[in-house]
Structure formats: C-alpha cells, structure tokens
py3Dmol code that shows the C-alpha trace and the ligand (Angstrom):
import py3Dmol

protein = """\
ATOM      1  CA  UNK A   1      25.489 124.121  25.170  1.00  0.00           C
ATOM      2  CA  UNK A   2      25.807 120.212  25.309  1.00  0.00           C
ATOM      3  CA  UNK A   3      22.008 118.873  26.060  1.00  0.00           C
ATOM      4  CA  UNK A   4      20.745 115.447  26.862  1.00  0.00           C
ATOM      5  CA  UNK A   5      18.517 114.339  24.338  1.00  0.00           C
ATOM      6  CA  UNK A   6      16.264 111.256  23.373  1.00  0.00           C
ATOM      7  CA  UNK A   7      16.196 110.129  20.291  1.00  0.00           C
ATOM      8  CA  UNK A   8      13.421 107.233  19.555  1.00  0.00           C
ATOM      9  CA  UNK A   9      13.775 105.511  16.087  1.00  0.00           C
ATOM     10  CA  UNK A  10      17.555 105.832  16.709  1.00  0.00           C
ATOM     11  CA  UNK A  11      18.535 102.714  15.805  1.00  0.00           C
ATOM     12  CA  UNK A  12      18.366 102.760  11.941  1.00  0.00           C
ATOM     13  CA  UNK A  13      17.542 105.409   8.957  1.00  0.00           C
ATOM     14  CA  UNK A  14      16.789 108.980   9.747  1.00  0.00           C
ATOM     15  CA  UNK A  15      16.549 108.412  13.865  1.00  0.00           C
ATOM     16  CA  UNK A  16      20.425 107.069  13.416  1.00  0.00           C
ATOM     17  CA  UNK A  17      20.918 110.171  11.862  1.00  0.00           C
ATOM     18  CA  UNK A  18      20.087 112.817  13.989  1.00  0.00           C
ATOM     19  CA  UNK A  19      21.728 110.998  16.744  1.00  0.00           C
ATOM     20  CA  UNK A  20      25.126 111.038  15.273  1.00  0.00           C
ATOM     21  CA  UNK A  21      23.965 114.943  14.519  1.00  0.00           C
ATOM     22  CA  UNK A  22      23.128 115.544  18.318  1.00  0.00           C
ATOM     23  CA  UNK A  23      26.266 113.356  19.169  1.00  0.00           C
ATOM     24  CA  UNK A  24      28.812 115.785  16.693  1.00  0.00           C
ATOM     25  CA  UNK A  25      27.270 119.028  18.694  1.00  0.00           C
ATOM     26  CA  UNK A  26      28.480 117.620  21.842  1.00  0.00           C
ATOM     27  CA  UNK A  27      24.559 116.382  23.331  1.00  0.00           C
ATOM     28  CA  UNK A  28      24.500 113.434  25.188  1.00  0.00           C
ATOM     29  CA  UNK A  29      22.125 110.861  22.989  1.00  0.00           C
ATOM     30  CA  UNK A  30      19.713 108.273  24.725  1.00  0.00           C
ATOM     31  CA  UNK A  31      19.078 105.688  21.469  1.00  0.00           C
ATOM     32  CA  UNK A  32      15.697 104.265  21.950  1.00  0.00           C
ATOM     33  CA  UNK A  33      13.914 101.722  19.620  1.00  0.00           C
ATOM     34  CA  UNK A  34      12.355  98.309  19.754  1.00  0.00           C
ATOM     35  CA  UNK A  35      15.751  96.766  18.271  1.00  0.00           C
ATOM     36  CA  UNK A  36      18.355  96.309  21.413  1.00  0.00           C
ATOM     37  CA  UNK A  37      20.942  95.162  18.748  1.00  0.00           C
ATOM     38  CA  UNK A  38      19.846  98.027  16.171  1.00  0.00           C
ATOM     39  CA  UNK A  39      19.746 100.532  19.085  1.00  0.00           C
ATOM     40  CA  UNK A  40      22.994  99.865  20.501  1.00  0.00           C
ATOM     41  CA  UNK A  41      24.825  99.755  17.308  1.00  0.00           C
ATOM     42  CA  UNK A  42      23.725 102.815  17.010  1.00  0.00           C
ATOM     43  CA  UNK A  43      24.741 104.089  20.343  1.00  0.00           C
ATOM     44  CA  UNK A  44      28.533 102.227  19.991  1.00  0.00           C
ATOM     45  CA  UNK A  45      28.744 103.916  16.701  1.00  0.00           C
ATOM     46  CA  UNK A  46      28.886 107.306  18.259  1.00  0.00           C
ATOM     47  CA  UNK A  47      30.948 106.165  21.139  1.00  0.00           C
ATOM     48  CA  UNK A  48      33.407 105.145  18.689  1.00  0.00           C
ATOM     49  CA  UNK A  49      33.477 108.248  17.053  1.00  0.00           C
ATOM     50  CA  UNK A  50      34.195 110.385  20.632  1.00  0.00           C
ATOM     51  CA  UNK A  51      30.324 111.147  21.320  1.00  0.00           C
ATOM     52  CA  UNK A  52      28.536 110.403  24.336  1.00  0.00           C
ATOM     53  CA  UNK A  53      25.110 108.095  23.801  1.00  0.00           C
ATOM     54  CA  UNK A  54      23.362 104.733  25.473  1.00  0.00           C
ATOM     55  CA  UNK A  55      20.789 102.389  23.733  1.00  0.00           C
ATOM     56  CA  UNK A  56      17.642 101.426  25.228  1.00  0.00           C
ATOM     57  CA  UNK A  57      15.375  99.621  24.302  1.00  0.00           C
ATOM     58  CA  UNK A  58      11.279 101.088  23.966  1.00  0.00           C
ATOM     59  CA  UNK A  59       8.174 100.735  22.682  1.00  0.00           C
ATOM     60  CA  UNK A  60       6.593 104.222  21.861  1.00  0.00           C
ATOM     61  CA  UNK A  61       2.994 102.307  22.174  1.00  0.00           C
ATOM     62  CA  UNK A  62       3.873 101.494  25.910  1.00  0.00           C
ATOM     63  CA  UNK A  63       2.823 104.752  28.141  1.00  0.00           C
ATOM     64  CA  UNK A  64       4.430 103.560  30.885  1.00  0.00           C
ATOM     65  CA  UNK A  65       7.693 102.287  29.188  1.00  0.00           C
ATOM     66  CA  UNK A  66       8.016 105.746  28.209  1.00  0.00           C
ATOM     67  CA  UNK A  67       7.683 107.495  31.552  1.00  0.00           C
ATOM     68  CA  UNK A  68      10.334 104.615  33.285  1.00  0.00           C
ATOM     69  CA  UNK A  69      12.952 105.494  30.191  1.00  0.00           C
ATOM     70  CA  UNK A  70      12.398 109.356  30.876  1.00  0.00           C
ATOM     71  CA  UNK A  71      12.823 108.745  35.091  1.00  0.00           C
ATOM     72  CA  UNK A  72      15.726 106.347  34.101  1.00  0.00           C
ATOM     73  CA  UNK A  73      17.445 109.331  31.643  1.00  0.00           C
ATOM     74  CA  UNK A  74      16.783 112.049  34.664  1.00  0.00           C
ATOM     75  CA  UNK A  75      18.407 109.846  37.283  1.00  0.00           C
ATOM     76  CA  UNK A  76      21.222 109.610  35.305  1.00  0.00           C
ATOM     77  CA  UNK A  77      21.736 112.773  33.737  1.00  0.00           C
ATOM     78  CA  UNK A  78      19.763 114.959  35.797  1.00  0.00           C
ATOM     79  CA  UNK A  79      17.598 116.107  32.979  1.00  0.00           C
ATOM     80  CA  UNK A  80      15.733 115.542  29.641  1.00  0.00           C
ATOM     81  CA  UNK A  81      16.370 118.585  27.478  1.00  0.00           C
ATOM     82  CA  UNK A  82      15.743 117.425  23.829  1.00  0.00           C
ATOM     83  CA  UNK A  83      12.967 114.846  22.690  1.00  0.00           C
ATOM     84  CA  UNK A  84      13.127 113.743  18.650  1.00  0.00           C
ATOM     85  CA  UNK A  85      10.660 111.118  18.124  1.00  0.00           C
ATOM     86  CA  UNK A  86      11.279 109.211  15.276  1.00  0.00           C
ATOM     87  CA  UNK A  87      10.196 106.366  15.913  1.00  0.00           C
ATOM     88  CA  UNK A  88       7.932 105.585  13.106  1.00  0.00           C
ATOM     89  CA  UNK A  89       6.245 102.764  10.286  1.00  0.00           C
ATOM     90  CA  UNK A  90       3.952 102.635   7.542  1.00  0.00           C
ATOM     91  CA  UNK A  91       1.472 100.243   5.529  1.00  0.00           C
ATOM     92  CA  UNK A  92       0.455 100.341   1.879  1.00  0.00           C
ATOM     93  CA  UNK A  93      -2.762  99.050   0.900  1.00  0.00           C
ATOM     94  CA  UNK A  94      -5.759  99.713  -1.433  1.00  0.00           C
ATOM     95  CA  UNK A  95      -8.660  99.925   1.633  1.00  0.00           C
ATOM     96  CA  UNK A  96     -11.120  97.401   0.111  1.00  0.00           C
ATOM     97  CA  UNK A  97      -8.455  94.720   0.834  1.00  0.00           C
ATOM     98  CA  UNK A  98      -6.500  96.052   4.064  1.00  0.00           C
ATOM     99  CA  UNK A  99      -6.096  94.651   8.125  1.00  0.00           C
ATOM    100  CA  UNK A 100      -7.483  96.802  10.551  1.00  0.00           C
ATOM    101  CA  UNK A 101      -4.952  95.670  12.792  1.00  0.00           C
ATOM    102  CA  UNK A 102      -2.010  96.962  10.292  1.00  0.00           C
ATOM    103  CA  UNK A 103      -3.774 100.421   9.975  1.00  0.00           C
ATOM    104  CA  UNK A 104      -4.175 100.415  14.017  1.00  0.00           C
ATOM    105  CA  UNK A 105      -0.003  99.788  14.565  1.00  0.00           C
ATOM    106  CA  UNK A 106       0.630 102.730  12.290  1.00  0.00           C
ATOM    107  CA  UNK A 107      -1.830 105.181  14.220  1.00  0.00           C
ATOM    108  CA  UNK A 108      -0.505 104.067  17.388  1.00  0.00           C
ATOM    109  CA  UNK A 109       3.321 104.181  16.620  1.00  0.00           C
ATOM    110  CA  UNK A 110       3.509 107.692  14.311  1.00  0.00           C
ATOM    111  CA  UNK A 111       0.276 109.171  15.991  1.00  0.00           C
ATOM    112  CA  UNK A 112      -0.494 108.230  19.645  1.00  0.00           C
ATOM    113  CA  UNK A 113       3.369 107.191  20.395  1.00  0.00           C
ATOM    114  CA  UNK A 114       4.407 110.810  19.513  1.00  0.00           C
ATOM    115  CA  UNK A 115       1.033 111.830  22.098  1.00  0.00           C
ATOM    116  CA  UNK A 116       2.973 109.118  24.528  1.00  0.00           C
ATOM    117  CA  UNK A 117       6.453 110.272  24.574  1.00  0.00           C
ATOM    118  CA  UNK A 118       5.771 114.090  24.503  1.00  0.00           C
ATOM    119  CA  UNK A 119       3.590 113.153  27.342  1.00  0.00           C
ATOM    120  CA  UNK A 120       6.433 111.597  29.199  1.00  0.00           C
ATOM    121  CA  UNK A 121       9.092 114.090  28.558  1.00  0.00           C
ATOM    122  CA  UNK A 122       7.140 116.494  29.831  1.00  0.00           C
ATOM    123  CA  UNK A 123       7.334 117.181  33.373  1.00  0.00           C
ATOM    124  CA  UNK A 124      11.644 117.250  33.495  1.00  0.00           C
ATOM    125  CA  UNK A 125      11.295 119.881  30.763  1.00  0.00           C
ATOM    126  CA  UNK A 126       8.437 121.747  32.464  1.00  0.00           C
ATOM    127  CA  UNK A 127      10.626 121.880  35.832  1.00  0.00           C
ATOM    128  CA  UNK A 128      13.284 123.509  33.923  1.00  0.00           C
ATOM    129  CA  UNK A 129      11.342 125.874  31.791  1.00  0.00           C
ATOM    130  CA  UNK A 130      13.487 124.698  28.369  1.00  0.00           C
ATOM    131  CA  UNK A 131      12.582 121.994  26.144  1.00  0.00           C
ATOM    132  CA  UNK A 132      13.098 121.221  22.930  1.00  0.00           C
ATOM    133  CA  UNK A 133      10.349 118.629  20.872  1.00  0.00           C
ATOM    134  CA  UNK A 134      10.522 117.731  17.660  1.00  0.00           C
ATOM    135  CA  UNK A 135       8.842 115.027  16.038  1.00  0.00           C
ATOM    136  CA  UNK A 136       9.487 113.316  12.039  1.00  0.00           C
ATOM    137  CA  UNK A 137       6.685 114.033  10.234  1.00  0.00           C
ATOM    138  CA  UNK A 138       5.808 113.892   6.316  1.00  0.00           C
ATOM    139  CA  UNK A 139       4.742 115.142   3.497  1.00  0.00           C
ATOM    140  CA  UNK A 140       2.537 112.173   3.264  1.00  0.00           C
ATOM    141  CA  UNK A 141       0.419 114.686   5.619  1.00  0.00           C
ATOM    142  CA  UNK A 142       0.153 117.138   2.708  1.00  0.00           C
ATOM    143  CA  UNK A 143       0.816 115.218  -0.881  1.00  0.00           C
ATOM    144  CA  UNK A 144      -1.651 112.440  -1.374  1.00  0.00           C
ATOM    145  CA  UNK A 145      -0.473 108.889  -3.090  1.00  0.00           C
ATOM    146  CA  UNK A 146      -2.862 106.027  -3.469  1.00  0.00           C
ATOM    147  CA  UNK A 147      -2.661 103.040  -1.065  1.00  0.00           C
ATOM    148  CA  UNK A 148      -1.172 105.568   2.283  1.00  0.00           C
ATOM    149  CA  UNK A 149      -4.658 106.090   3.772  1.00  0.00           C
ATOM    150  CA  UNK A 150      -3.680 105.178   6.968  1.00  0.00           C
ATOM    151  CA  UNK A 151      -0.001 106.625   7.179  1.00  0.00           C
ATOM    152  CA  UNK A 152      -1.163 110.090   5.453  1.00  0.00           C
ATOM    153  CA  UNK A 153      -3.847 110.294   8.119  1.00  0.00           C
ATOM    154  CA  UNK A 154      -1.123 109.678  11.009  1.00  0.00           C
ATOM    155  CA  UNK A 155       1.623 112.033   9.772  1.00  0.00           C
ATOM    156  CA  UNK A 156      -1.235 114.469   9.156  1.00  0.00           C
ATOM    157  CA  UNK A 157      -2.040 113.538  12.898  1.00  0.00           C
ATOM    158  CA  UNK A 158       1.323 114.867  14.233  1.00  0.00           C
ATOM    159  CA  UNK A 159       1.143 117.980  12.044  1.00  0.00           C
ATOM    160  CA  UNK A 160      -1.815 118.946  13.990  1.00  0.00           C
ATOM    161  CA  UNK A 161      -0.704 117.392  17.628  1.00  0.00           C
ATOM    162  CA  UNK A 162       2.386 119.394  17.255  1.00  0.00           C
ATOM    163  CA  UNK A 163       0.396 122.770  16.546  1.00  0.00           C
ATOM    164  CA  UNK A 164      -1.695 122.034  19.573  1.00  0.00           C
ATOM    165  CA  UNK A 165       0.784 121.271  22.163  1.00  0.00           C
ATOM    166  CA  UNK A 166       2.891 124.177  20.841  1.00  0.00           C
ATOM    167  CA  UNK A 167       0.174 126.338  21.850  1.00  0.00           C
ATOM    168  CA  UNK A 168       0.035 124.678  25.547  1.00  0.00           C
ATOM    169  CA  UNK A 169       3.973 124.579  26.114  1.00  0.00           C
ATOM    170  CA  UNK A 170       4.431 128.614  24.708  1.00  0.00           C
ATOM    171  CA  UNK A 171       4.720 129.875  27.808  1.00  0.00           C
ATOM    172  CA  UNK A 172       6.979 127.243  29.726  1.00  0.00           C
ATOM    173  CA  UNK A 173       9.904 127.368  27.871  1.00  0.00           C
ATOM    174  CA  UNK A 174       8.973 124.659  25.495  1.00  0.00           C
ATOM    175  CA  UNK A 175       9.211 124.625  21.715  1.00  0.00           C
ATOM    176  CA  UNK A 176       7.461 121.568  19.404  1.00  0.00           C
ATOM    177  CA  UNK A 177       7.640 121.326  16.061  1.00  0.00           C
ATOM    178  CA  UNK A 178       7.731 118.485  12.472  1.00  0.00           C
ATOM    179  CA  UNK A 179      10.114 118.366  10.209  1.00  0.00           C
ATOM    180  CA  UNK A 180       8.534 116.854   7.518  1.00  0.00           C
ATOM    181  CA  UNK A 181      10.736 114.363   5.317  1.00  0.00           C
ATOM    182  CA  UNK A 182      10.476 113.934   1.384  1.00  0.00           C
ATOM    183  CA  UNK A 183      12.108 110.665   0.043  1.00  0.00           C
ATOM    184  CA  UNK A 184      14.318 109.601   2.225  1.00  0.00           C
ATOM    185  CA  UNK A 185      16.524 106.029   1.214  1.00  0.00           C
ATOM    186  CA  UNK A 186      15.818 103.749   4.260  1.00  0.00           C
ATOM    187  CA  UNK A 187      14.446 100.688   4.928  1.00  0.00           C
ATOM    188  CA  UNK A 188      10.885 102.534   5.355  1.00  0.00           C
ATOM    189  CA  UNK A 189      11.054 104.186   2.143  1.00  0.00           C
ATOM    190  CA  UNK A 190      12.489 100.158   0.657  1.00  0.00           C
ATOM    191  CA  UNK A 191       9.297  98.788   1.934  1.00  0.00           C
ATOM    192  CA  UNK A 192       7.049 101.245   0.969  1.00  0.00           C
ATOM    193  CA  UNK A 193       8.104 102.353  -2.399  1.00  0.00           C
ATOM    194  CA  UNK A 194       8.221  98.448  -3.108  1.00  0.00           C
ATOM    195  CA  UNK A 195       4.955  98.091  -2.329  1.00  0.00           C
ATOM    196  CA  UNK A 196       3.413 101.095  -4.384  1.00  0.00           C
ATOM    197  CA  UNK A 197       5.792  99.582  -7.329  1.00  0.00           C
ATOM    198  CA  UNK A 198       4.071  96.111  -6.972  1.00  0.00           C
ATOM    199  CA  UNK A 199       0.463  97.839  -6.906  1.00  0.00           C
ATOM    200  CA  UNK A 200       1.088 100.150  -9.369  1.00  0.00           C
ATOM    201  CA  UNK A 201       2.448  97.359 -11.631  1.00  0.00           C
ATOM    202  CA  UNK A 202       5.805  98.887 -12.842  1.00  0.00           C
ATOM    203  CA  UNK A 203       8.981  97.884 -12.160  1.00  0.00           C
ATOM    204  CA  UNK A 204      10.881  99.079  -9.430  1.00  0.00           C
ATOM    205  CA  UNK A 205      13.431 101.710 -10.845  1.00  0.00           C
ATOM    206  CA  UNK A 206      10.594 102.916 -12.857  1.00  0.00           C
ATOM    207  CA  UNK A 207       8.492 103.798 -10.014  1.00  0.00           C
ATOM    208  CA  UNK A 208      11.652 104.883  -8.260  1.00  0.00           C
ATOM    209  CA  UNK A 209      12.544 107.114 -11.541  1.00  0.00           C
ATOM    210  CA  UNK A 210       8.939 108.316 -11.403  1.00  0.00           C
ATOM    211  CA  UNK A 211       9.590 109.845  -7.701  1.00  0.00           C
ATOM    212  CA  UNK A 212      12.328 111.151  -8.375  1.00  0.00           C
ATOM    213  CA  UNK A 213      10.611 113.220 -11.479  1.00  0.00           C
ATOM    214  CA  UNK A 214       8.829 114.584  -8.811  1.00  0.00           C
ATOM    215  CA  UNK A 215      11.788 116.003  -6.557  1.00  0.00           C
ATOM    216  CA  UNK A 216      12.491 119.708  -8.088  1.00  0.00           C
ATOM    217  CA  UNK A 217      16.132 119.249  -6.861  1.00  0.00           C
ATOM    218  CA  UNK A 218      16.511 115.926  -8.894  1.00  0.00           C
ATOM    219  CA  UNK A 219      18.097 113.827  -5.872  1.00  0.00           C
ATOM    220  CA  UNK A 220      16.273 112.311  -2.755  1.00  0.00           C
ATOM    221  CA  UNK A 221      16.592 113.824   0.564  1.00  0.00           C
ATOM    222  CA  UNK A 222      19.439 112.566   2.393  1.00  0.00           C
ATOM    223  CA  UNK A 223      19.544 111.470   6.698  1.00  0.00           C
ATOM    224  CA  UNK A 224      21.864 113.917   7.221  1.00  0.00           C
ATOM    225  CA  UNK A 225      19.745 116.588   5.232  1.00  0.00           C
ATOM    226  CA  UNK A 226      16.710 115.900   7.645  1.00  0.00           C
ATOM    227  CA  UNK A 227      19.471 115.706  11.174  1.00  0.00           C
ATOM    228  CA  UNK A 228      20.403 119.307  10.332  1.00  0.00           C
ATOM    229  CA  UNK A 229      16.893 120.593  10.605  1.00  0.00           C
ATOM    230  CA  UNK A 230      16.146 118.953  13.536  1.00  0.00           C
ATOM    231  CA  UNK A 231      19.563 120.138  14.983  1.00  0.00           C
ATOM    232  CA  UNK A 232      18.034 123.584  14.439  1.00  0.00           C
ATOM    233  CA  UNK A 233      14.505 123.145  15.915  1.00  0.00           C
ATOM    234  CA  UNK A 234      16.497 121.584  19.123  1.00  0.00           C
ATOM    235  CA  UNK A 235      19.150 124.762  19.593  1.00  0.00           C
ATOM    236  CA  UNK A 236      18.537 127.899  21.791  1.00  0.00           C
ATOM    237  CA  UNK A 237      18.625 129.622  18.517  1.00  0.00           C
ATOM    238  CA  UNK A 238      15.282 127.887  17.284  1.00  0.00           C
ATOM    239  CA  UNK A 239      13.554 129.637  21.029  1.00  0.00           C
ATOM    240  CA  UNK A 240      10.748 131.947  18.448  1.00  0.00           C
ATOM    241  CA  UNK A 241      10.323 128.483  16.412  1.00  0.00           C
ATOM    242  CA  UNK A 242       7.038 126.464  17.289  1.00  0.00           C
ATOM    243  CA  UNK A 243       4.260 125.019  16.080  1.00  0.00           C
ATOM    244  CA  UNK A 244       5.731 124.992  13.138  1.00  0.00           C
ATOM    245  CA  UNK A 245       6.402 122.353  10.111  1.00  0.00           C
ATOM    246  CA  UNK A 246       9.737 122.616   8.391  1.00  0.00           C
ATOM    247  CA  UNK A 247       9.681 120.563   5.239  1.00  0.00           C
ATOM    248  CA  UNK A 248      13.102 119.290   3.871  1.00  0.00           C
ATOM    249  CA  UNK A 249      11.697 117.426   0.169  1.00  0.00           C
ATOM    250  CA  UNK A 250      13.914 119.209  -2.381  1.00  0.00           C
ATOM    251  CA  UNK A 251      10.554 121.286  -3.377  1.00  0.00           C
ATOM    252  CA  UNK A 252       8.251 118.555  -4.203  1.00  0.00           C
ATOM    253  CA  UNK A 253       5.441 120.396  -2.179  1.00  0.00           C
ATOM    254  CA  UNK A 254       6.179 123.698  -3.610  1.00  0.00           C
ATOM    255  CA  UNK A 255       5.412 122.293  -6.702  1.00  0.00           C
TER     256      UNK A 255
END
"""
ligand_1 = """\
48
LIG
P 13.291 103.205 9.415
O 12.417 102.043 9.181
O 14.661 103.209 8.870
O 13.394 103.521 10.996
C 12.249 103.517 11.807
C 12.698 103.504 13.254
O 11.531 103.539 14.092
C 13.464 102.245 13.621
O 14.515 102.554 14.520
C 12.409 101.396 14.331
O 13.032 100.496 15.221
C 11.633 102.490 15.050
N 10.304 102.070 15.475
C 9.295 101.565 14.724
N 8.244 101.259 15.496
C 8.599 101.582 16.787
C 7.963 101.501 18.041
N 6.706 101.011 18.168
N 8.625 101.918 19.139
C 9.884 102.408 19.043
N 10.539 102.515 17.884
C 9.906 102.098 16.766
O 12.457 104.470 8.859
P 12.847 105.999 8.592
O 14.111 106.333 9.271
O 12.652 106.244 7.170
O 11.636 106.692 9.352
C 11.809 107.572 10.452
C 10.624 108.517 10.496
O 10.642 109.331 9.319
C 9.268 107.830 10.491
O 8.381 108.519 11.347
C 8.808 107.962 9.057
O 7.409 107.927 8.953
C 9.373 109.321 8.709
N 9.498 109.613 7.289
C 10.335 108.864 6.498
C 10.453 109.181 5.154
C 11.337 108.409 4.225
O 11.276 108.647 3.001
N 12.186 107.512 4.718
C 9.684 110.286 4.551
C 8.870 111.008 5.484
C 8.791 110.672 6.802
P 12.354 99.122 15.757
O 11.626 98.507 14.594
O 13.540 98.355 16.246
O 11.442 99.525 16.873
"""
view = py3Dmol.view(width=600, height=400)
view.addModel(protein, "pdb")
view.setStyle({"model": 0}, {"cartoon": {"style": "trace"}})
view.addModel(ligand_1, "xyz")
view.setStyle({"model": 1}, {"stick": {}})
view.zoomTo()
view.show()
C-alpha cells in the first residue's frame, strides 16, 4: 500500500537512500534536512525517476519546526504514515582535549532530535492507529572505538529511546525500531574515519584496510543495504516487529 513517509537526513548518504527505497515501493517521500539544495536534489532525483517526493527544509533540534513540517505533510497528504529519522552527525575526539559545545550538537541531533520528531509524528499516527518509526542507529551503541565518546553514548541513546517508546505505542498501532548501520561510505563515515586515521597516526587506507579486517563479509555496508531494512521495519509485514534493533554490519558484532 503506497504510504506517506518522512524521511529526515534525506538529502545525502543513507537518508538519500531510503528515500529513493520508499520512492521505488510507490510511498510518497517528504525529504527533510538542513540543506534546501541537498534536500531537493534529493527530492528531484526521485521525481525524475517516476516517484512522488518534496524537499523541505528542517532542523531536527527545532521542536516546533518539527510539529509545523508534520501539520504541513497532513494538510497536504492527509496523513503521516512512515517516520525514518536519519538525520544524524558525529565528533571524534580524545575527551581531555574536546568542545562541550561539539559533544552537545551530537546529543541533540542523533539523541533528542529522534525524541523531537517521534514526538511530532505522533498524534497523525495515533489518530489512525498505524505508524511506522524507525530511526538510524549504530553499532557505535554496541562496539566501542576510542575518540566516539559522545556519538557511542547518543546512538546508544536511541537504542534505548526506541525500546521505550515501543513499549508506549504497542497498543496503538505503532511500531519503532533501529537499524543499526556498520561502515557505511558517506560523507559521515569520510569525516569520521579521517579523523580516527589522523589520531591514530596511520595513513588513511591503512586505517580504512584495518576496518575493513573487521567486516566478516569483507566489503562495507552499502545505502541501499541499510534502505532495504528500513523498507521492512516500515511495511504492514514488519506489524509483530518493535522495539527491536536490526543490525546490517556484514557480522562485525557477531564477531
Ligand atoms: P551523511 O553525513 O551523509 O548524512 C547525514 C544527514 O543528516 C544529512 O542529510 C544532513 O543534512 C542531516 N542532518 C545532520 N544534522 C541535521 C539536523 N540537525 N537536522 C536535520 N538534518 C540533519 O551521514 P550518513 O548518511 O552516514 O548518516 C545517516 C545516519 O546513519 C546518521 O544517524 C549516522 O549516525 C548513521 N550511521 C552512519 C554510519 C556510516 O558508516 N555512514 C554507520 C552507523 C550509523 P544537513 O547537514 O543538510 O542538515
């Protein structure tokens, strides 16, 4: 059944990706990110290819930009069936030497913006008893690496909010669940991996070889490998599925 679904973070990287995966099974995408340009390249890409989606601009810090996006999506559409939250950034640093105010935009974007935008998608999905939630989280949450304080303890964060809110939307029709990323080529995983190079004082496509020693599989996770899990969490097939964590990392945690 076609859906209407926001996806935040859809402008670039794994957020692009499960738009263009909503978009192929027929939903009708709202792109939302920071980046108007990024956002509706996004959204014209699809359009190109036959699919239905708009770009909007939003902060995920901004409570009320939030609820005005949702009451903007239900005017239009009528309803807000499918939330993926994407939306998301990091910061490497040893502690001893790291800005409070860098560790406090990573809680608030991957921690309290998945809080705010679950919180506004909420009542449209609540009036029609079905929803589908499902934010990006990682296995940052569950395999520690030096210098990720902040960004394990925010992805470990949504693990638990999603657990929690699963528990309070069980009986209205709502489902919420993580999909938890490995290594994922974006500009997120450029930046960080870039960083841990520099700190770990190797070269880049040695620290880069070294991660990918990890990955049982022997490739990194691809977008489209993470847009096909979420694609399952959002279908009426998914309905028994919540709470729940679904790790797509080519094994490295079941090692
Ligand atoms: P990208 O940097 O490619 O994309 C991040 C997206 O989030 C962009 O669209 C960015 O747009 C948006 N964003 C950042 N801050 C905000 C904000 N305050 N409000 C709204 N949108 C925002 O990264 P990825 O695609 O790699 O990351 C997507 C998610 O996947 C993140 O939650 C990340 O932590 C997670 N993840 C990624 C992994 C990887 O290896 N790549 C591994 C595990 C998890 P803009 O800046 O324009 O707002």
């Amino acid at each position: 059944m076609a859906r209407v679904a926001l996806v935040t973070g859809g402008g670039r990287g794994i957020g692009r990706g499960i738009a263009e995966r909503f978009a192929a099974d027929g939903h009708t995408v709202i792109i939302a990110a920071r980046s108007q340009s990024e956002v509706e390249a996004s959204a014209q890409a699809i359009c190109k290819a036959g699919g239905s989606a708009q770009g909007r601009t939003l902060d995920v810090t901004d409570p009320s930009a939030a609820e005005r996006l949702v009451r903007e999506i239900v005017s239009t559409h009528g309803r807000l069936d499918i939330l993926a939250n994407s939306a998301g950034t990091s910061y490497i640093a040893p502690l001893v030497l790291a800005d409070p105010e860098r560790a406090r935009a990573v809680l608030e974007t991957n921690l309290l913006g998945a809080w705010i935008v679950s919180r506004a998608v909420l009542r449209p999905m609540m009036a029609a008893r079905w929803g589908r939630i499902i934010h990006i989280g990682s296995i940052s949450a569950e395999v520690a690496a030096p210098f990720a304080t902040i960004y394990a303890a925010s992805k470990g964060g949504v693990h638990a909010l999603v657990r929690s809110l699963a528990l309070e939307l069980a009986h209205a029709g709502i489902t919420v669940n993580a999909v938890a990323p490995g290594y994922v080529r974006t500009q997120l995983f450029n930046e960080t991996q870039g960083r841990r190079a520099e700190l770990k004082n190797v070269p880049r496509e040695q620290h880069e070889a070294d991660l990918l020693a990890e990955v049982p599989t022997g490739r990194f996770v691809e977008v489209s490998d993470v847009a096909w899990a979420v694609a399952y969490l959002a279908s009426e097939e998914a309905r028994s599925v919540t709470g729940q964590v679904l790790t797509v990392d080519g094994g490295r945690t079941a090692v």
